[in-house]
MIDO-595161 format. One record per residue: residue in three letters; y, x, z of N, C-alpha, C, CB in turn. Coordinates in steps of 0.1 Angstrom, whole numbers, padded with zeros to 4 digits, always signed. Glycine has a CB too. Layout:
# MIDO-595161
ALAYXZYXZYXZYXZ ...
This chain:
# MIDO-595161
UNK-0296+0416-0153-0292+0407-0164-0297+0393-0161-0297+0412-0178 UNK-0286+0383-0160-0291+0370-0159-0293+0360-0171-0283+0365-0152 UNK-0309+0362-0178-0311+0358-0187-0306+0341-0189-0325+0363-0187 UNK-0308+0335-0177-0309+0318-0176-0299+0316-0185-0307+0309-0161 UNK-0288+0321-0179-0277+0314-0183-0277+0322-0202-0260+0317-0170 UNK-0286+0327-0205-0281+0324-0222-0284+0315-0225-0285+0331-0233 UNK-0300+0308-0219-0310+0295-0225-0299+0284-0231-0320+0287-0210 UNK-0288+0279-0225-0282+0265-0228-0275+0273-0244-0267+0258-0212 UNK-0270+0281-0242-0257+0294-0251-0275+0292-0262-0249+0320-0237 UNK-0282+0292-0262-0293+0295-0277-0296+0283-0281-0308+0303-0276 UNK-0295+0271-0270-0303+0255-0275-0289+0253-0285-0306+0238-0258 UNK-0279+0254-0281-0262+0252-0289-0264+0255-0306-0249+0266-0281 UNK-0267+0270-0303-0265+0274-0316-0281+0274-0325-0257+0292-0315 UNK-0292+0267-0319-0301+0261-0324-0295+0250-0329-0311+0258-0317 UNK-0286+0239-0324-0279+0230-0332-0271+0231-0345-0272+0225-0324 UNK-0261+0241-0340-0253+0251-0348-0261+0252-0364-0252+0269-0339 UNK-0270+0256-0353-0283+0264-0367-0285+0251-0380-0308+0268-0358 UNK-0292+0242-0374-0294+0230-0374-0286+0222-0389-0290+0226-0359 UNK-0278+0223-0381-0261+0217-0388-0256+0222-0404-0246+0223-0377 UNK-0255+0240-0399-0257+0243-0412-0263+0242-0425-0258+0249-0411 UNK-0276+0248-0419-0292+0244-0430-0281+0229-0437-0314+0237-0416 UNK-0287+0216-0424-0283+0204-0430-0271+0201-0439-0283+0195-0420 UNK-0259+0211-0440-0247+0208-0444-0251+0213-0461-0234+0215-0434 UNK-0261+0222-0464-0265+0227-0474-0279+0215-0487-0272+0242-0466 UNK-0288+0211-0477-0294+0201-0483-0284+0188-0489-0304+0196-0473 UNK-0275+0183-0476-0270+0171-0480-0257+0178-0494-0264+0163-0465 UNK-0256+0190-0490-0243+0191-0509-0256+0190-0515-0230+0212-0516 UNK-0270+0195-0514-0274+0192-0525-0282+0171-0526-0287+0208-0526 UNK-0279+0171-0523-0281+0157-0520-0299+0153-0517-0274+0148-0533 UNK-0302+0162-0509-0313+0159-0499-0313+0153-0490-0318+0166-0494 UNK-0310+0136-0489-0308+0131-0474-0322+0132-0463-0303+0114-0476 UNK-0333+0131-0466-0345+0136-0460-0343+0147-0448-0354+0142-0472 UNK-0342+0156-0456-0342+0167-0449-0328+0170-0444-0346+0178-0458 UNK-0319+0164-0448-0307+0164-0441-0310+0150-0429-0293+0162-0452 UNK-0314+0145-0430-0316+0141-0420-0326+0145-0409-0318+0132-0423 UNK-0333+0158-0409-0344+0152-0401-0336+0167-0391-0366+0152-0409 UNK-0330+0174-0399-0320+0184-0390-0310+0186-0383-0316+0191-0393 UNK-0306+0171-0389-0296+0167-0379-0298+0158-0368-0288+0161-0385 UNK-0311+0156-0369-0318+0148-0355-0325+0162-0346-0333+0134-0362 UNK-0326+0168-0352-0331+0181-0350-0320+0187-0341-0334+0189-0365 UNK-0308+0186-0346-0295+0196-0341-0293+0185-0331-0279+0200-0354 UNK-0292+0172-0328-0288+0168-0320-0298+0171-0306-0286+0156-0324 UNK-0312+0168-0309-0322+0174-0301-0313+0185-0288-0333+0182-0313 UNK-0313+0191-0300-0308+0209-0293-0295+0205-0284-0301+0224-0309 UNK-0288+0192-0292-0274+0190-0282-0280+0184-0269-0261+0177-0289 UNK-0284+0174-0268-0290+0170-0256-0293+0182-0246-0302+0163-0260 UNK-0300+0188-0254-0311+0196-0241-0301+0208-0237-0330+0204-0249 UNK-0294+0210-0247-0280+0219-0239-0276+0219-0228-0267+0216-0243 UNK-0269+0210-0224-0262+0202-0216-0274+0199-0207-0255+0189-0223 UNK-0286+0194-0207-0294+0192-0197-0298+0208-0190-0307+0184-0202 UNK-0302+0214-0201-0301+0232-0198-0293+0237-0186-0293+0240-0210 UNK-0277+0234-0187-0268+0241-0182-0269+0232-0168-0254+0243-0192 UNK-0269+0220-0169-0268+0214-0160-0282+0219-0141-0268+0199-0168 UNK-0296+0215-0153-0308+0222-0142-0309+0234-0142-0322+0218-0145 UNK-0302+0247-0143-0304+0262-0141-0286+0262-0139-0312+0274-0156 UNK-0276+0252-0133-0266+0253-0129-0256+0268-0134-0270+0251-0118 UNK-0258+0265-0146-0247+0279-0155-0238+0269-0162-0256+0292-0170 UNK-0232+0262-0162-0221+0255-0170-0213+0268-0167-0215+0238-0165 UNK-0204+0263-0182-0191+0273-0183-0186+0268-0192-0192+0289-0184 UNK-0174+0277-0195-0162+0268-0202-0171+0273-0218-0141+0275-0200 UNK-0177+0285-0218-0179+0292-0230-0191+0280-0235-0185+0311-0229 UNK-0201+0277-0228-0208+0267-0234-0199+0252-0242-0217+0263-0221 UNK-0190+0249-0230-0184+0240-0237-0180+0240-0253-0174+0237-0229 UNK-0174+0250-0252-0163+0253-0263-0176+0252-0274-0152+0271-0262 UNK-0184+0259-0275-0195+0264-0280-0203+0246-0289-0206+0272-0265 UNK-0203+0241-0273-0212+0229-0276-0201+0220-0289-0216+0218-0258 UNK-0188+0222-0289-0179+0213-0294-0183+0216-0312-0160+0216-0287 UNK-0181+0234-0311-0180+0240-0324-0193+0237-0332-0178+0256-0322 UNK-0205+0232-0323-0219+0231-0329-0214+0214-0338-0234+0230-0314 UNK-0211+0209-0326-0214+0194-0332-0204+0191-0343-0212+0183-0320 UNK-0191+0200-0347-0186+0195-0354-0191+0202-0369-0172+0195-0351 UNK-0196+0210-0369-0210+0215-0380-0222+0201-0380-0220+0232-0373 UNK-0229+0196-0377-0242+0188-0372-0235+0173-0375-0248+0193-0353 UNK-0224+0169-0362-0220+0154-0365-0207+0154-0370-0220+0144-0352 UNK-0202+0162-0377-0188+0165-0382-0193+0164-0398-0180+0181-0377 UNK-0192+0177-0400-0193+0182-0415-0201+0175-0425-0198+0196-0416 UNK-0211+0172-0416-0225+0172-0425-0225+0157-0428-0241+0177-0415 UNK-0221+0143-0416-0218+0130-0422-0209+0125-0432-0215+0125-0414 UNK-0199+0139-0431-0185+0134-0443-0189+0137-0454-0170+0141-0443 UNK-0201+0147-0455-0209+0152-0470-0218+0139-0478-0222+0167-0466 UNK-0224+0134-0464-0233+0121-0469-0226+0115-0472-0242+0113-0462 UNK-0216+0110-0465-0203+0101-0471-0199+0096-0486-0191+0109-0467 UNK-0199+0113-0489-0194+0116-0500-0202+0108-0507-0193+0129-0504 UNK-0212+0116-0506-0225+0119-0519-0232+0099-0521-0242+0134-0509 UNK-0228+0094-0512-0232+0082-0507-0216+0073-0522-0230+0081-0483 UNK-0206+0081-0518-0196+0071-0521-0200+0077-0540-0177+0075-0510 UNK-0201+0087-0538-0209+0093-0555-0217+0081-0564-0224+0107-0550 UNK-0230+0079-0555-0241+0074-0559-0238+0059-0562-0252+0078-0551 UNK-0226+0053-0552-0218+0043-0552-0212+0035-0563-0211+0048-0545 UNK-0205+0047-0567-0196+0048-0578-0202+0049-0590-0187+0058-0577 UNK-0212+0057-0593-0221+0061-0605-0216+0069-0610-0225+0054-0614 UNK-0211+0078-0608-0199+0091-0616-0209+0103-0615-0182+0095-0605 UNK-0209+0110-0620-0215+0128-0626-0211+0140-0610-0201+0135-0646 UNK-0196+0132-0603-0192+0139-0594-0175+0139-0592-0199+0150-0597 UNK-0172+0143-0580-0157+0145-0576-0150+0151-0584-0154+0151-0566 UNK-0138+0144-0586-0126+0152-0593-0116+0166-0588-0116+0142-0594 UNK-0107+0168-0591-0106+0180-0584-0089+0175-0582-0110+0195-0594 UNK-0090+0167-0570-0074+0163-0564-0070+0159-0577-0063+0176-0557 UNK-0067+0147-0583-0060+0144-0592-0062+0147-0607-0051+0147-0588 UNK-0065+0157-0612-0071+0164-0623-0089+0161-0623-0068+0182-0621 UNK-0089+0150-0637-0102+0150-0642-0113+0153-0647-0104+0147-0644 UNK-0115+0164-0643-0122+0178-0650-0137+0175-0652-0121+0192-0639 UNK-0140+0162-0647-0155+0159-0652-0155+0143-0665-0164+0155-0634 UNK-0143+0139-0671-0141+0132-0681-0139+0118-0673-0152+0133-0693 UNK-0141+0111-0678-0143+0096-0674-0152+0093-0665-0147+0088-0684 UNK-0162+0099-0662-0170+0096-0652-0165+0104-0636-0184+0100-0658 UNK-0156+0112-0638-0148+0116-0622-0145+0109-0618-0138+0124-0618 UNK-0139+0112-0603-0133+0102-0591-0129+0112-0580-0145+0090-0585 UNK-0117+0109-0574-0113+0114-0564-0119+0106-0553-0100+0115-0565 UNK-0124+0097-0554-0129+0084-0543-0139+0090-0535-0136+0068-0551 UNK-0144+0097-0537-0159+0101-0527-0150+0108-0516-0174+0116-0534 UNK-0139+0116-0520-0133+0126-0509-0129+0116-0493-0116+0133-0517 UNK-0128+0107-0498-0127+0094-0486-0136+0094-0476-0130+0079-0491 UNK-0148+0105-0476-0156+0099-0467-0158+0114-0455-0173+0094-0476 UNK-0147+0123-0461-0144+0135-0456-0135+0130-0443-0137+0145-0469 UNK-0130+0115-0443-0120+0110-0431-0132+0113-0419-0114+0090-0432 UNK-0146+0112-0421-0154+0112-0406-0150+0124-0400-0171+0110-0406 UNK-0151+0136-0408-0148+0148-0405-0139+0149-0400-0149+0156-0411 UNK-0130+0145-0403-0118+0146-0395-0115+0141-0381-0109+0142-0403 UNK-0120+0128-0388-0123+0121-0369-0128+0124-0366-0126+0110-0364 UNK-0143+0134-0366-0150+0142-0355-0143+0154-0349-0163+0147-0360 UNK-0136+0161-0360-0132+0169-0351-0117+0166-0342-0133+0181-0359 UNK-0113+0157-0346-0102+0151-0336-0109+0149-0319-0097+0135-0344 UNK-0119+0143-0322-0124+0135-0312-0129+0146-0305-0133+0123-0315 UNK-0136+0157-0312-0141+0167-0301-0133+0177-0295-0152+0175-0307 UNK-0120+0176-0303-0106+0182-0289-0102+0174-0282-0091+0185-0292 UNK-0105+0165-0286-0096+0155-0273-0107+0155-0261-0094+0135-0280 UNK-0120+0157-0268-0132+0154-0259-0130+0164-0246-0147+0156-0268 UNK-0129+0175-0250-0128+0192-0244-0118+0190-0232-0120+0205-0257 UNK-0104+0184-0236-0096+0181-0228-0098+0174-0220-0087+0178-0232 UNK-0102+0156-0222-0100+0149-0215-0113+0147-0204-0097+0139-0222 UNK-0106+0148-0189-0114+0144-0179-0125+0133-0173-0108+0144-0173 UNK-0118+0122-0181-0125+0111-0181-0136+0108-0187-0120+0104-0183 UNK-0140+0117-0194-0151+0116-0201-0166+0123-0193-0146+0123-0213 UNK-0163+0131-0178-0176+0135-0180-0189+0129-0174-0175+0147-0177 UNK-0183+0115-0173-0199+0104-0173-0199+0091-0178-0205+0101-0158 UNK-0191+0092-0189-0192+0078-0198-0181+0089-0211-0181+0059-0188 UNK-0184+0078-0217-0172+0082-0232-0166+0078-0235-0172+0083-0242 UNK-0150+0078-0239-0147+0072-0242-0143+0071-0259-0141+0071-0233 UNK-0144+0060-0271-0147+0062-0285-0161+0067-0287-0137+0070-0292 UNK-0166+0067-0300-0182+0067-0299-0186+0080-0305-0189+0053-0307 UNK-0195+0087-0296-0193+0102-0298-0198+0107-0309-0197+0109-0289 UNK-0196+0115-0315-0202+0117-0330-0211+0119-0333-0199+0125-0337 UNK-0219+0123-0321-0240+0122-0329-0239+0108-0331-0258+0126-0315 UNK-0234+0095-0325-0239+0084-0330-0235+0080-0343-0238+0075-0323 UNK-0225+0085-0343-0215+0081-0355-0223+0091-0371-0195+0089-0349 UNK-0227+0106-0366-0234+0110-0375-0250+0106-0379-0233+0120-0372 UNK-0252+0100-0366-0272+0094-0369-0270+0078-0376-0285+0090-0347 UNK-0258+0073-0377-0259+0059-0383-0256+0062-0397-0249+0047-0377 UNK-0247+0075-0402-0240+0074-0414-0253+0081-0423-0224+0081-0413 UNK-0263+0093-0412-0273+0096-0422-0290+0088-0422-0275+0114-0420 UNK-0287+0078-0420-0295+0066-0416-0296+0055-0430-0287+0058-0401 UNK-0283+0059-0436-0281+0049-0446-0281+0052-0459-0271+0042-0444 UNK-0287+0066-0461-0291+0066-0478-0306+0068-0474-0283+0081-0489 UNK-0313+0073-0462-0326+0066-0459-0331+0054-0458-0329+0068-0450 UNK-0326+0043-0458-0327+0030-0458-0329+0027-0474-0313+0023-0450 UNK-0322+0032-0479-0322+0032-0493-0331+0040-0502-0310+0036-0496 UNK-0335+0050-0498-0345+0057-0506-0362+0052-0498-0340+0078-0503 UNK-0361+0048-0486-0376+0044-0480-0376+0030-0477-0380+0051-0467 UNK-0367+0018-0474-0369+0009-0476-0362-0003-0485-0371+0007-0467 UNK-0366-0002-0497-0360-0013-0513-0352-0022-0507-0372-0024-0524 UNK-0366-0025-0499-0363-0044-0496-0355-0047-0486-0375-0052-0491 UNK-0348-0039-0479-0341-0040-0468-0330-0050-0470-0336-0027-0465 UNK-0323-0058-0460-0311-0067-0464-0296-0056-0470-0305-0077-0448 UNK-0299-0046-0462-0290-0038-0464-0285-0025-0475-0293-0034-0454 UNK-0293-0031-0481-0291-0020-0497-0283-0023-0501-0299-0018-0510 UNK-0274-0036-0506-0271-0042-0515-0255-0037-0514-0275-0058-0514 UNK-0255-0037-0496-0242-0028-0485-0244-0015-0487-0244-0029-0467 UNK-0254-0011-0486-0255+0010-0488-0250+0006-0501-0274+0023-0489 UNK-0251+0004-0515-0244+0008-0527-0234+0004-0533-0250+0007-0535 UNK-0225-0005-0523-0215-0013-0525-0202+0003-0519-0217-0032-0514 UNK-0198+0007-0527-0183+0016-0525-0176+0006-0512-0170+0018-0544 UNK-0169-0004-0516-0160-0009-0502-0169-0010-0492-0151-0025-0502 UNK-0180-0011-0487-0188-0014-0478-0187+0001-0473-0202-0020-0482 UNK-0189+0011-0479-0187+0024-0475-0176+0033-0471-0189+0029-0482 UNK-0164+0024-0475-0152+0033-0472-0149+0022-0460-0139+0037-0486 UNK-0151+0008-0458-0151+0001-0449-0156+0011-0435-0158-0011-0452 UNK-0171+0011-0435-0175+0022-0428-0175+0035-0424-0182+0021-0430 UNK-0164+0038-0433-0157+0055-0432-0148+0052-0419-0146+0061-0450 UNK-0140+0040-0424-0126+0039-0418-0129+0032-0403-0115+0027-0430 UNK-0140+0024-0403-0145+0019-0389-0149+0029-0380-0157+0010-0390 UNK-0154+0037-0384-0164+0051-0373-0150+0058-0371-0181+0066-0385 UNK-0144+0064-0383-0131+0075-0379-0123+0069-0362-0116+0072-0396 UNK-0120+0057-0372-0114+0047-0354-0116+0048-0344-0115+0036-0349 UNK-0133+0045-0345-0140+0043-0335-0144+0054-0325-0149+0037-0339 UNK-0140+0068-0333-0145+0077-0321-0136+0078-0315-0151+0089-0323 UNK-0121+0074-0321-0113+0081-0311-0102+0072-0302-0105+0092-0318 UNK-0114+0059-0307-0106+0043-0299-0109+0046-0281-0118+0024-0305 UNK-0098+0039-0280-0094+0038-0266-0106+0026-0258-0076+0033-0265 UNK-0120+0031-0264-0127+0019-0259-0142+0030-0252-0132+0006-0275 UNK-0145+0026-0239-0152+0031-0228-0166+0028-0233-0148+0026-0214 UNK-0177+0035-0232-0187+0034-0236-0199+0042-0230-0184+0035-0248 UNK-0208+0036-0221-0217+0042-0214-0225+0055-0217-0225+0033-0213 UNK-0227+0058-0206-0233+0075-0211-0252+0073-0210-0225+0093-0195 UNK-0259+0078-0213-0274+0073-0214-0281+0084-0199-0282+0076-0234 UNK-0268+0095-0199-0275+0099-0186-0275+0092-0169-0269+0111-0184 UNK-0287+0094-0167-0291+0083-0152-0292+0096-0141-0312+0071-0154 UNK-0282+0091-0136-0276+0099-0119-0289+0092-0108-0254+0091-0113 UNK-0298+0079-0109-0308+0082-0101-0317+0070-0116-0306+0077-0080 UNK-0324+0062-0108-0333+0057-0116-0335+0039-0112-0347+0067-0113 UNK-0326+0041-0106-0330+0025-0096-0322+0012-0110-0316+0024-0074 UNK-0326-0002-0111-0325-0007-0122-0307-0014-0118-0338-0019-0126 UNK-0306-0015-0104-0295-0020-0102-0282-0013-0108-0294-0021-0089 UNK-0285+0002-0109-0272+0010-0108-0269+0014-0127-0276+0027-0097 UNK-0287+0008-0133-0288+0008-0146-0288+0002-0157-0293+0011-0147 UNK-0283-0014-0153-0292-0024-0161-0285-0023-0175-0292-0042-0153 UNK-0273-0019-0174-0272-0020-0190-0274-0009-0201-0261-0024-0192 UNK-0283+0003-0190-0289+0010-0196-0301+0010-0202-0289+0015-0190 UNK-0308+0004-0188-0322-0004-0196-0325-0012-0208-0326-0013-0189 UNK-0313-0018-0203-0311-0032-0214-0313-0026-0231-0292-0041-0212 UNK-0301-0013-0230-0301-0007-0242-0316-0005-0247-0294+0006-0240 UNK-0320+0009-0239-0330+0009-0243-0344+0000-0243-0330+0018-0240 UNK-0343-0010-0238-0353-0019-0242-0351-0024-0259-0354-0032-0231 UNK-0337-0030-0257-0336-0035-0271-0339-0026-0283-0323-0040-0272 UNK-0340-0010-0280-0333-0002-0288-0351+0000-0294-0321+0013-0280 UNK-0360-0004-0284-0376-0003-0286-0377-0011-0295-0386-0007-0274 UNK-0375-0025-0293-0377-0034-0297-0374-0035-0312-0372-0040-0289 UNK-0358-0030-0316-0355-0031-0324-0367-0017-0338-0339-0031-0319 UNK-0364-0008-0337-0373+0006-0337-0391-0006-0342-0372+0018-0314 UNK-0395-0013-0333-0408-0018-0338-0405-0026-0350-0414-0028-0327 UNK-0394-0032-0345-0394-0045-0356-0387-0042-0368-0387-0060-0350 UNK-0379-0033-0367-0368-0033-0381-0373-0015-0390-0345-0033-0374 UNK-0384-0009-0379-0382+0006-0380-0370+0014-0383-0389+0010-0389 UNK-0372+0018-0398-0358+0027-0399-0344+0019-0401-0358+0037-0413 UNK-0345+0009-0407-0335+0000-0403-0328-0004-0385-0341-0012-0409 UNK-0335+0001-0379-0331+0001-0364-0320+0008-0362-0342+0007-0355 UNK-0319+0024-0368-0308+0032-0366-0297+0028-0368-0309+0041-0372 UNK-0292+0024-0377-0275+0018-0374-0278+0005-0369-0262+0015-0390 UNK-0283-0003-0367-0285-0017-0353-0284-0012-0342-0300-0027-0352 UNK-0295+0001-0338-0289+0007-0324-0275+0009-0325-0294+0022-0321 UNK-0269+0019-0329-0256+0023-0330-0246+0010-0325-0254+0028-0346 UNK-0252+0004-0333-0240-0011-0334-0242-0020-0320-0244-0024-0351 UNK-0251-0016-0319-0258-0027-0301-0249-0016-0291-0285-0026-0295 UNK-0253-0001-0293-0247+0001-0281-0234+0002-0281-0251+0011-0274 UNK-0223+0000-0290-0212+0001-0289-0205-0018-0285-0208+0011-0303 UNK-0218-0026-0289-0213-0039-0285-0215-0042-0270-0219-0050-0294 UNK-0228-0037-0264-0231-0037-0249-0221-0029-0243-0246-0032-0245 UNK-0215-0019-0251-0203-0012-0239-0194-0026-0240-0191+0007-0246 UNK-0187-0025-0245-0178-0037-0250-0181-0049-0238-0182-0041-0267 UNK-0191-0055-0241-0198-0064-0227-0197-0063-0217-0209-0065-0224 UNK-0200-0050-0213-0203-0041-0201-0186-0041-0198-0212-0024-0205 UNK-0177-0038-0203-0165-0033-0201-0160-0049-0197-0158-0023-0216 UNK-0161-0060-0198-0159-0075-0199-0164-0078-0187-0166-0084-0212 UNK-0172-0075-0186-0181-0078-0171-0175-0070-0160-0198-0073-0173 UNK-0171-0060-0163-0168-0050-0151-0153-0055-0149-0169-0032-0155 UNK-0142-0059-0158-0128-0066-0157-0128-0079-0146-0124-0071-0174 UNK-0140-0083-0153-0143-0103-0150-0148-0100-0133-0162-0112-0164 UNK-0154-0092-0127-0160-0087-0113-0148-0082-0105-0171-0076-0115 UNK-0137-0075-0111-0131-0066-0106-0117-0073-0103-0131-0054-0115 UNK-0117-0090-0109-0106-0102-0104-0111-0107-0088-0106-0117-0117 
């Protein structure tokens, strides 16, 4: 029996695991703890894929596997914060029920808007499965980032008051703005660096480095406010990066 190859097949459904739990705190509107499992489940994504790759067992069954995790973990669980975000937004008791206002004056069908991420994750993680081009850069921004910035921002809000950015977490259009930007964005036709390093040399890396220096930098100085600034740097350094590589390639 060749145990190795389950190791990547258990880090998966440790994500899986992960995702769930978190999809349960955040209906109950625990962003804390929904957050710290979904950093948790991504963990498990990473090391997947590093798994399969150093004990050389990739297979299609991991793939499929790895897709079904993430859309539990960066699928399900961001369109819930969404919600609950577009809830707390609104000041309402809770969601309506499609059109019928079964909770009086204080319902809304408006939170259901944030259920679009979910949908764009799981769009993006078929397309992902399919498309070839993807397996050393990405193209649209893959849904752990898209799920670590969206559960980043009722933490901002519950641990830092003073932030510039509250005023944006409790503003509803600021939120469905940001529903409707990420949905796009994962499944935009826009190329975006992969953080894995094929050797280590700075020439073959710099706008890797670059990332993560800034990404330090930012992390000291802004702390939890860092998380959606990362997000947003590395999808603007692809963008750069993609400008630079056009502008070389005349």
């Amino acid at each position: 029996m060749n145990v190795k190859k389950y190791i990547p097949n258990l880090l998966t459904l440790g994500n899986l695991l992960c995702g769930t739990i978190a999809t349960i705190f955040a209906i109950k509107g625990d962003f804390f703890a929904t957050a710290i499992l979904v950093m948790l489940g991504i963990l498990f994504d990473f090391f997947d894929g590093f798994a399969a790759r150093m004990l050389k067992v990739q297979g299609e069954l991991g793939k499929q596997l790895d897709s079904l995790a993430d859309m539990v973990t960066s699928g399900v669980v961001p369109g819930i914060v969404m919600m609950q975000m577009l809830v707390n937004a609104l000041d309402i008791d809770a969601v309506g029920y499609f059109g019928v206002d079964e909770y009086g004056a204080t319902g809304s069908n408006l939170p259901y808007l944030g259920l679009l991420l979910t949908l764009g994750a799981g769009y993006r993680l078929a397309k992902f499965n399919i498309d070839e081009r993807q397996s050393d850069s990405f193209i649209g921004v893959p849904t752990p980032a898209m799920s670590l910035f969206v559960i980043s921002l009722p933490l901002i809000a519950q641990f830092d008051k003073e932030s510039f950015l509250i005023s944006f977490i409790e503003n509803q259009y600021f939120l469905i703005l940001i529903t409707v930007l990420f949905t796009y964005l994962m499944n935009a036709e826009i190329p975006l660096f992969s953080l894995k390093f094929k050797n280590f040399y700075f020439k073959d890396n710099v706008i890797k480095y670059v990332f993560l220096a800034l990404s330090i930098i930012l992390i000291i100085t802004l702390k939890i406010v860092a998380i959606p600034m990362i997000i947003l740097s590395y999808v603007v350094l692809s963008i750069v990066n993609n400008s630079d590589k056009k502008l070389s390639s005349k």
